[in-house]
Structure formats: C-alpha cells, structure tokens
C-alpha positions in Angstrom: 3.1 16.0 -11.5 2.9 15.4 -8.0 0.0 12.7 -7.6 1.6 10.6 -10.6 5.3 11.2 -9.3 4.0 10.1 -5.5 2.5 6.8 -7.3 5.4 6.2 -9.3 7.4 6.4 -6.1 4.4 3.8 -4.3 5.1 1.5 -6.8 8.8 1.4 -6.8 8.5 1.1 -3.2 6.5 -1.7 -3.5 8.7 -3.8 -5.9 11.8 -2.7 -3.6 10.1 -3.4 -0.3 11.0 -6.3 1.3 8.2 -8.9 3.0 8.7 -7.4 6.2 8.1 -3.8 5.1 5.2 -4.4 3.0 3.9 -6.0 6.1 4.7 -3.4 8.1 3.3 -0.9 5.7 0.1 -3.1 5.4 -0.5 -2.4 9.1 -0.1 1.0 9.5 -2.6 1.6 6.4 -5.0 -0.8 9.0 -4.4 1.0 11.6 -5.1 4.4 9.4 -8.4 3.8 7.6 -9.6 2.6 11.3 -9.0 6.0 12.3 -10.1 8.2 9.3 -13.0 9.7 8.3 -12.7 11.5 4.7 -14.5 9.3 2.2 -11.5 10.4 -0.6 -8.9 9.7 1.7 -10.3 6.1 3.3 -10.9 5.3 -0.8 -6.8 6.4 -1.4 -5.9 4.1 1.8 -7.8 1.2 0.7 -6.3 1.9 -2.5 -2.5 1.6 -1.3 -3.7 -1.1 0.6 -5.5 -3.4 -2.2 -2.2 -2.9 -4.0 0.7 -3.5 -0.9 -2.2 -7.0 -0.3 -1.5 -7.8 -4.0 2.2 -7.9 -3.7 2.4 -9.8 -0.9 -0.2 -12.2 -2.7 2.1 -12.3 -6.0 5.1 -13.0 -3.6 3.4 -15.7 -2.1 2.2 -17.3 -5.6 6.2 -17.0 -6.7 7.5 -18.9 -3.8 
C-alpha cells in the first residue's frame, strides 16, 4: 500500500498545487537528479518530474 498511497498523494498534490509550488517542486527535483546517483531513484525523479512538467504544460494550454 505504501508506493500506490505515496502516488495517490503525488497526484493529489499536483492537482492542489498551485503554479508557484509546482514550480518550486520542479526545481528541487532539478536540483535532486543533478545530485543523485541510483539509476532507480534518478528514473522515480524524472518520473515525478515528467509529470509536475505536464501539469504546468496542461495549465498553460487552459489559460
């Protein structure tokens, strides 16, 4: 339960988040996968990250 619950709380974060936070969270994941090494873990960051980019392009698309 705890992967899936963690994801269902990303995502809910992300359709809560405002601009700024997505932004924010965008570049501290930057900042992170500049600084890690695991292969799994650089893959989960990009991950978060591919989906926090897609927000903020949907948002954009919206406005």
């Amino acid at each position: 339960m705890g992967t899936i619950y963690d994801m269902k709380a990303f995502y809910r974060w992300v359709d809560e988040s405002t601009n700024k936070e997505l932004l924010q969270r965008r570049d501290s994941l930057l900042n992170a996968i500049g600084k890690l090494t695991d292969e799994n873990v650089l893959a989960d960051a990009r991950f978060l990250l591919r989906k926090i980019e897609e927000e903020i392009l949907a948002r954009e698309i919206q406005e």
